[in-house]
C-alpha angles and dihedrals in degrees: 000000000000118000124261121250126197100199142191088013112177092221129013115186111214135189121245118269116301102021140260136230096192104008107200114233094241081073097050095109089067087072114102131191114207125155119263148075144321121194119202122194112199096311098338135100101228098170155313101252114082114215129188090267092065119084102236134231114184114222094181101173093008141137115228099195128156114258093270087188128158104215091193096072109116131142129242096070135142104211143023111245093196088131094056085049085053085049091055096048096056082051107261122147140242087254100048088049089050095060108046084064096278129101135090087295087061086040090049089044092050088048089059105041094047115085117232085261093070098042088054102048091045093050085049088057094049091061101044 
């Protein structure tokens, strides 16, 4: 199967040179948008140039951008971690988070002691 060409994107965010699998965000900078390209080949990047070879999408005004996703968003919940999440960012560890009161454990023991009211009501906040 040919490989798979997002073309004629408005913006395309690329890594800094060399690549990163996890880029810290006090290298975020490093990150650039430019228009152009990006060629993928089964589950691989393979480059940023499309040939004749590649079947094409055309992403005319479009942003090409990784899946920045956090795959530990969920309702119900009983209190916002954005300060762990600070904490990651600045490159401390689960551990370490852990251990200063935060954590799934802090999250579990905020669940149970919140009534359904609150939960609702939080979960009712998250989503505007």
């Amino acid at each position: 199967m040919a490989a798979l060409a997002l073309v004629d994107a408005a913006e395309l965010m690329r890594l800094p040179e060399g690549g990163a699998q996890r880029l810290p965000q006090s290298r975020a900078q490093e990150l650039t948008l430019e228009p152009g390209a990006l060629v993928i080949d089964g589950d691989r990047i393979v480059g940023f140039e499309a040939d004749e070879t590649c079947r094409r999408v055309p992403c005319d005004g479009c942003s090409v951008v990784p899946g920045f996703v956090d795959c530990h968003t969920h309702l119900p919940f009983a209190g916002w971690r954005a300060d762990e999440y600070a904490l990651r960012i600045a490159g401390a560890g689960y551990a370490e988070i852990a251990g200063r009161g935060g954590g799934i454990r802090a999250s579990a023991a905020a669940l149970a002691a919140a009534d359904d009211a609150q939960v609702a009501r939080a979960g009712a906040a998250a989503c505007g």
